[in-house]
Residue frames relative to the residue before (quaternion, step in Angstrom):
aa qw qx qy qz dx dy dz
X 1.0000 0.0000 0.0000 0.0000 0.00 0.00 0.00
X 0.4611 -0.6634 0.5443 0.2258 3.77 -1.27 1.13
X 0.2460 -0.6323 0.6663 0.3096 4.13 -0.42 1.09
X 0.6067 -0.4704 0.5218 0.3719 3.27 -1.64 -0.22
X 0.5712 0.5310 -0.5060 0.3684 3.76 0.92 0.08
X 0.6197 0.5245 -0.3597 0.4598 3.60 1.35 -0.81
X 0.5069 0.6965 -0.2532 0.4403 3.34 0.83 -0.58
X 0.6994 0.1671 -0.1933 0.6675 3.89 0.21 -1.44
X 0.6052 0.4198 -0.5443 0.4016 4.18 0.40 -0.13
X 0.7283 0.3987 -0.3523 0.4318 4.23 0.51 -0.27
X 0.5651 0.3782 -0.4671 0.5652 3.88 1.18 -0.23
X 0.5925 0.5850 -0.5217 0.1861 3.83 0.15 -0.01
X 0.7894 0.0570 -0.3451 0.5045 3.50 1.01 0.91
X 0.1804 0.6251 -0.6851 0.3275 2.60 0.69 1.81
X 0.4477 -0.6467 0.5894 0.1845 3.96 -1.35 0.60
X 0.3958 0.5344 -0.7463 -0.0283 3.65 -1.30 -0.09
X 0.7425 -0.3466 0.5582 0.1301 2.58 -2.67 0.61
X 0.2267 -0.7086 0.6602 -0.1032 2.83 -1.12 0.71
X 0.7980 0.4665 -0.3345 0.1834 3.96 -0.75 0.50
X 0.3241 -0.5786 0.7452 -0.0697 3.54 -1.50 0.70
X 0.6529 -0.4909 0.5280 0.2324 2.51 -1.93 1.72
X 0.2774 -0.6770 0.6681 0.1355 3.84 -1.10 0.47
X 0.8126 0.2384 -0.2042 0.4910 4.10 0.79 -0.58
X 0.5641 -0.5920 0.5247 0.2367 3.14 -1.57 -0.30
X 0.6750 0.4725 -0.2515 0.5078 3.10 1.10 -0.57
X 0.4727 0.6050 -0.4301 0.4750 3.94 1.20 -0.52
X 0.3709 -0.6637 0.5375 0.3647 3.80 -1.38 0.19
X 0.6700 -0.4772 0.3832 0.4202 3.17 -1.22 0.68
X 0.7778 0.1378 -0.3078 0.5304 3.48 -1.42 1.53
X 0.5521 0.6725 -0.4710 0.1452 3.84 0.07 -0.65
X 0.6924 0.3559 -0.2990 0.5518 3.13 0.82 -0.71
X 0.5626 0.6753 -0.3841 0.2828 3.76 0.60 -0.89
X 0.6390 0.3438 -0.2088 0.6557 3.25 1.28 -1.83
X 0.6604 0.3815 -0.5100 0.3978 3.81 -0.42 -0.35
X 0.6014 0.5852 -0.4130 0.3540 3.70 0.39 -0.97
X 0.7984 0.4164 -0.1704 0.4001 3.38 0.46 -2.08
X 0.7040 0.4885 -0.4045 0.3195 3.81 1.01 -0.10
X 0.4570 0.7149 -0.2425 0.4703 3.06 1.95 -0.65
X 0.5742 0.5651 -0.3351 0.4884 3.58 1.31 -0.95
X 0.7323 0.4695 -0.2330 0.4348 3.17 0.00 -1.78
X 0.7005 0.5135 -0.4058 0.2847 3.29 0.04 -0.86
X 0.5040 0.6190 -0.1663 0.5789 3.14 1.55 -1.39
X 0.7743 0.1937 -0.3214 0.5096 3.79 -0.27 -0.45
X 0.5068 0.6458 -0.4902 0.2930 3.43 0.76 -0.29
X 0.6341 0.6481 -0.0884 0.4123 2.86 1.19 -1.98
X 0.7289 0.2789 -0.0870 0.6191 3.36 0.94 -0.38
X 0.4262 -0.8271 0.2645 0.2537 3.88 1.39 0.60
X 0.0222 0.7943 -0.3938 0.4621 2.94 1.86 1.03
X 0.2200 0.6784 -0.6952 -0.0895 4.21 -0.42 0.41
X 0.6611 -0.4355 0.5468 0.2726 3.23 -1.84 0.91
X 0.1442 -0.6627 0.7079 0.1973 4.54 -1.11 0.27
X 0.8812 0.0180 0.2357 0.4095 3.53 0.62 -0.94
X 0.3968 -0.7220 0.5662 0.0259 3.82 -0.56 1.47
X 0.1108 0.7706 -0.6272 0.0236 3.91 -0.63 0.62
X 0.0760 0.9006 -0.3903 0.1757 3.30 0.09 0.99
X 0.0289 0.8819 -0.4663 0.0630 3.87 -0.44 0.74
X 0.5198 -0.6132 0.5244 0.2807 3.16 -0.77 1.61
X 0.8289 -0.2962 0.3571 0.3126 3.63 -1.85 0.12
X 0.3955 -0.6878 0.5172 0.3209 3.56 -0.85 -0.06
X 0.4579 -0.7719 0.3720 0.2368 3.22 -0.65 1.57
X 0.7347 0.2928 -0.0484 0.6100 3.35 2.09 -0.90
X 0.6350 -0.4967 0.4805 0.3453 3.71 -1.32 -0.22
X 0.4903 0.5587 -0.3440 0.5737 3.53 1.92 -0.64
X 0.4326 -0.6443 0.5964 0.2048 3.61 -1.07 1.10
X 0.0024 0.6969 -0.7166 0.0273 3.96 -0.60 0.92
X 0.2222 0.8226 -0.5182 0.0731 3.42 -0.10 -0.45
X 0.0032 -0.9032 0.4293 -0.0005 3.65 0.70 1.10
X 0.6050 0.6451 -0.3371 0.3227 2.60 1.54 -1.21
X 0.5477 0.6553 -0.2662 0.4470 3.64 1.47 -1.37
X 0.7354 0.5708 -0.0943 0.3528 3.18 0.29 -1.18
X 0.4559 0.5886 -0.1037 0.6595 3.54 2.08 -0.98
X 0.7385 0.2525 -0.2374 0.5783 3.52 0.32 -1.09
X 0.7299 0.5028 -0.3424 0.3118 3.95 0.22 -0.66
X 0.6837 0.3044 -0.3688 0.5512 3.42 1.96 -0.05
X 0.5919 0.4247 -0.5502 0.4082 3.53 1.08 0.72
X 0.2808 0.6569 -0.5046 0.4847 3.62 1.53 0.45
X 0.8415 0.4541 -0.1743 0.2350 3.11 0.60 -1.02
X 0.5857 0.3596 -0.2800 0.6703 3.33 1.85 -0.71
X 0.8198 -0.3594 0.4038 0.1888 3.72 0.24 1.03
X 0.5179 0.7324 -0.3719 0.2388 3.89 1.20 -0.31
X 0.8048 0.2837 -0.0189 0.5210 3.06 1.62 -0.83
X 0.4474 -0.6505 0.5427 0.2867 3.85 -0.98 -0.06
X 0.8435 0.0452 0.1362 0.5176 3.20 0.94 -2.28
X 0.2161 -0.6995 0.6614 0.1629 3.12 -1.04 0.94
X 0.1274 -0.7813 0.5977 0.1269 3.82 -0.88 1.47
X 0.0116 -0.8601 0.5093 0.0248 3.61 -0.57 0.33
X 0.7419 -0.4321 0.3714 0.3534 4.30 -0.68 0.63
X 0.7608 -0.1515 0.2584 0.5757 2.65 0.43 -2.05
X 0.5125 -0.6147 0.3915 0.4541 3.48 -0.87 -0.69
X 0.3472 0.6681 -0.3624 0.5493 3.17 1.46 0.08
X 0.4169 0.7641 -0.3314 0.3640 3.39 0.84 -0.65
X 0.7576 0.3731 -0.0419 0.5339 3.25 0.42 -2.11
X 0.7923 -0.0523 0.2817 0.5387 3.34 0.45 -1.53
X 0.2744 -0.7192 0.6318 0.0909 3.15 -1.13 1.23
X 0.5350 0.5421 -0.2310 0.6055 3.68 1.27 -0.17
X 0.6267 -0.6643 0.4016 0.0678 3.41 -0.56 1.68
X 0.7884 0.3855 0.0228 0.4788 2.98 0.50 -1.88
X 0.5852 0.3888 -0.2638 0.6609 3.97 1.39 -0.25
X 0.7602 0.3095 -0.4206 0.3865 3.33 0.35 -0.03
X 0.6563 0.4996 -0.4070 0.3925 3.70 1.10 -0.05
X 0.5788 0.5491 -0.3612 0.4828 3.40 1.68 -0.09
X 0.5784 0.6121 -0.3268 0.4290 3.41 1.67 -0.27
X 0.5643 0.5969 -0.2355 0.5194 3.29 1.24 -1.18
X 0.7459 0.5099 -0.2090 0.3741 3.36 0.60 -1.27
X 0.5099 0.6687 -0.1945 0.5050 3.39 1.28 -1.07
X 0.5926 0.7201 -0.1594 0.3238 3.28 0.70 -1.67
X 0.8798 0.3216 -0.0133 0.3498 2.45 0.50 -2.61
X 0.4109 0.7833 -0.2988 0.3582 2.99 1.75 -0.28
X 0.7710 0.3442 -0.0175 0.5355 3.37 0.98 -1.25
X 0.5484 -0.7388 0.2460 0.3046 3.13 1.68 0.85
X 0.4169 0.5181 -0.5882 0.4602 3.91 1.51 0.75
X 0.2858 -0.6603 0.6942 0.0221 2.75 -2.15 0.37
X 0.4090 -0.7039 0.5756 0.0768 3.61 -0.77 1.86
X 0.2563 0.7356 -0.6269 0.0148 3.38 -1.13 1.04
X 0.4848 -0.7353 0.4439 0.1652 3.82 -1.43 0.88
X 0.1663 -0.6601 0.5791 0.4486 3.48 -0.18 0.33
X 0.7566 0.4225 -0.2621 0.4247 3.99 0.53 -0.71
X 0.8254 0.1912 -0.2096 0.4881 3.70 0.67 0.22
X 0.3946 -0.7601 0.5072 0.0968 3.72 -0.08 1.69
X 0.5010 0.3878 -0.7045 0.3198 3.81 -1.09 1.12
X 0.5118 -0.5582 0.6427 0.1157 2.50 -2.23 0.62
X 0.1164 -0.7862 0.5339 0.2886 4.02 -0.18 -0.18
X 0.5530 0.4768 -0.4533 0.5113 3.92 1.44 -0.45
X 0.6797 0.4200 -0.4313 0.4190 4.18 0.46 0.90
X 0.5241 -0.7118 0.3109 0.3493 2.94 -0.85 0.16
X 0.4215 0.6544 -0.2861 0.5588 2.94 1.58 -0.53
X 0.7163 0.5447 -0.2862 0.3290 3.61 0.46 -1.48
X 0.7094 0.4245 -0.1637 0.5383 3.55 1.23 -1.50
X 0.5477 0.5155 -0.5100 0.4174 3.74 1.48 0.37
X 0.4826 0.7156 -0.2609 0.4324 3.52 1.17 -0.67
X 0.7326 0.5490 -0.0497 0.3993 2.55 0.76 -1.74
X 0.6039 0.5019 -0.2169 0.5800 3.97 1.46 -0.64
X 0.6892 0.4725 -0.2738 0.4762 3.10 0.92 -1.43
X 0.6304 0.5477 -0.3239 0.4446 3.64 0.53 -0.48
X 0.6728 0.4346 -0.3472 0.4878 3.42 0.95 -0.97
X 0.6553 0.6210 -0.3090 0.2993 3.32 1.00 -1.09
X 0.6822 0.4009 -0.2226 0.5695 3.40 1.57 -0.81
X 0.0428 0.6973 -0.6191 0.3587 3.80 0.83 0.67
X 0.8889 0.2350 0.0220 0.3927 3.41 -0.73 -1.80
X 0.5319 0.5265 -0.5027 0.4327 3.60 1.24 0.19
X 0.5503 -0.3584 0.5546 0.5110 3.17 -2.05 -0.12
X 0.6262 0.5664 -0.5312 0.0706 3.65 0.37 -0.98
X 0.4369 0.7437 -0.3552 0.3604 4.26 1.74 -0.74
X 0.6553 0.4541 -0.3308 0.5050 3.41 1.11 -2.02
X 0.8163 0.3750 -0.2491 0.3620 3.92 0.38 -1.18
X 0.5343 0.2515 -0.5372 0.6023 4.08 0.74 0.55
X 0.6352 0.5129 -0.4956 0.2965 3.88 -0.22 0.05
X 0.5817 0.5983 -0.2889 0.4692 3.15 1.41 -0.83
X 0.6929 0.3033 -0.1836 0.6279 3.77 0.97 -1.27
X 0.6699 -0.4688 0.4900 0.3023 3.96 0.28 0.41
X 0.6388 0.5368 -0.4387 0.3337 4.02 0.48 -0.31
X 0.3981 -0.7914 0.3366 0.3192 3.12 -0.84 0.71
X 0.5657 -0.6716 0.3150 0.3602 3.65 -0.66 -0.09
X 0.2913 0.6966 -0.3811 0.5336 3.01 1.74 0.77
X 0.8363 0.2631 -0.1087 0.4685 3.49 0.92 -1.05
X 0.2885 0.5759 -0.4863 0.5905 3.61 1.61 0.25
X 0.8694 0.3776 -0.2220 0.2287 3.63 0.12 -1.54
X 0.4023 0.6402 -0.3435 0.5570 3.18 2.01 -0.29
X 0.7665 0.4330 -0.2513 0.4022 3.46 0.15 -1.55
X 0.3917 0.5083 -0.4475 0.6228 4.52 1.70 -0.69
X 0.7588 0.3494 -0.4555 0.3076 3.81 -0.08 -0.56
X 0.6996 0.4851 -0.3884 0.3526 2.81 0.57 -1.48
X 0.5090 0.6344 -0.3906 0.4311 3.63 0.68 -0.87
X 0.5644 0.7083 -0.1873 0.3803 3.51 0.52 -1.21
X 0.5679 0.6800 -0.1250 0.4466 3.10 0.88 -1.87
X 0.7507 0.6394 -0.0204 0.1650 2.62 0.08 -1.95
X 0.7044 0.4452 -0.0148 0.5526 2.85 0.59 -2.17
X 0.2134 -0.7347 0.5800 0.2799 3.99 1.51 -1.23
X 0.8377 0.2238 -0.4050 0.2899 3.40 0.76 1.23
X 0.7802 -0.2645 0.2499 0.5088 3.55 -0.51 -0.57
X 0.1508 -0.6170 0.6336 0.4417 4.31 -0.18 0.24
X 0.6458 -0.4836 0.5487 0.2192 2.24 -2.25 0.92
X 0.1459 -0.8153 0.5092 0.2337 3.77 0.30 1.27
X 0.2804 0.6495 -0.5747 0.4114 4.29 1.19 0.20
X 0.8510 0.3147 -0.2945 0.3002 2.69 -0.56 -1.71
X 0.6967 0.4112 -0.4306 0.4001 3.98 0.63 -0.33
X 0.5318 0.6543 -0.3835 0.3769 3.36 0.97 0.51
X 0.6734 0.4772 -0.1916 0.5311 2.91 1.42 -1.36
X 0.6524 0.6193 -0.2545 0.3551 3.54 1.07 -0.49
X 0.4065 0.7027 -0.4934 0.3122 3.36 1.83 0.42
């Protein structure tokens, strides 16, 4: 008989998809089916097979249901998976603060969140700094203005560090508040 440690040790490179319309104005599925073929192909390409597609039409309300999320975060939990691929990070959460409790969750149960469109690593340290800084800029204007010019928010959140660095302290995480 397989224990359940052998079990969450063979789904750890197993892959699934991850995504959901993100707008209102898009038609129902468009982004879902375009997203999820774009994946596969991609992990194919790289001999990567997909186990499993989680995927969620638009929100019928303003009230966060999201079952579909919630489904995958308790087969996160029994071990079913390794990777969670996703578009964007927007994807999961458009809401800073829910997506680092997502990530965290995640990491908890030993999965790992990757972007085909936004480059960090969370198993670095460096990676899971990115990785804050990005959430952190969620709720800024700074998301509306690198979306506008194409950059990703991977490299906004690089460039808050480096900046950081610099100065030899903490950003002033106010002022990017006040800057909505």
């Amino acid at each position: 008989m397989i224990s359940r440690d052998d079990t969450a040790q063979q789904n750890q490179d197993k892959i699934v998809i991850y995504t959901r319309n993100t707008s209102w104005t898009q038609p129902e599925g468009y982004r879902t089916h375009r997203d999820v073929q774009v994946l596969k192909d991609k992990c194919e390409r790289v001999g990567y097979q997909v186990s499993r597609v989680y995927w969620e039409p638009s929100l019928e309300s303003h009230e966060k249901r999201r079952k579909v999320l919630k489904q995958m975060m308790k087969d996160a939990a029994e071990g079913l998976f390794g990777v969670v691929l996703v578009w964007d990070v927007f994807t999961l959460s458009s809401d800073g603060e829910e997506l680092q409790k997502i990530e965290r969750e995640l990491a908890r149960y030993g999965v790992e969140i990757c972007s085909v469109t936004e480059p960090f690593d969370t198993s670095t340290g460096e990676g899971l700094r990115v990785f804050e800084y990005m959430c952190k800029l969620l709720n800024t204007r700074h998301l509306r203005l690198a979306a506008m010019q194409g950059i990703p928010l991977s490299l906004v959140a690089r460039w808050s560090i480096e900046d950081e660095n610099k100065k030899g302290g903490e950003l002033d995480a106010e002022l990017c508040e006040t800057a909505r």
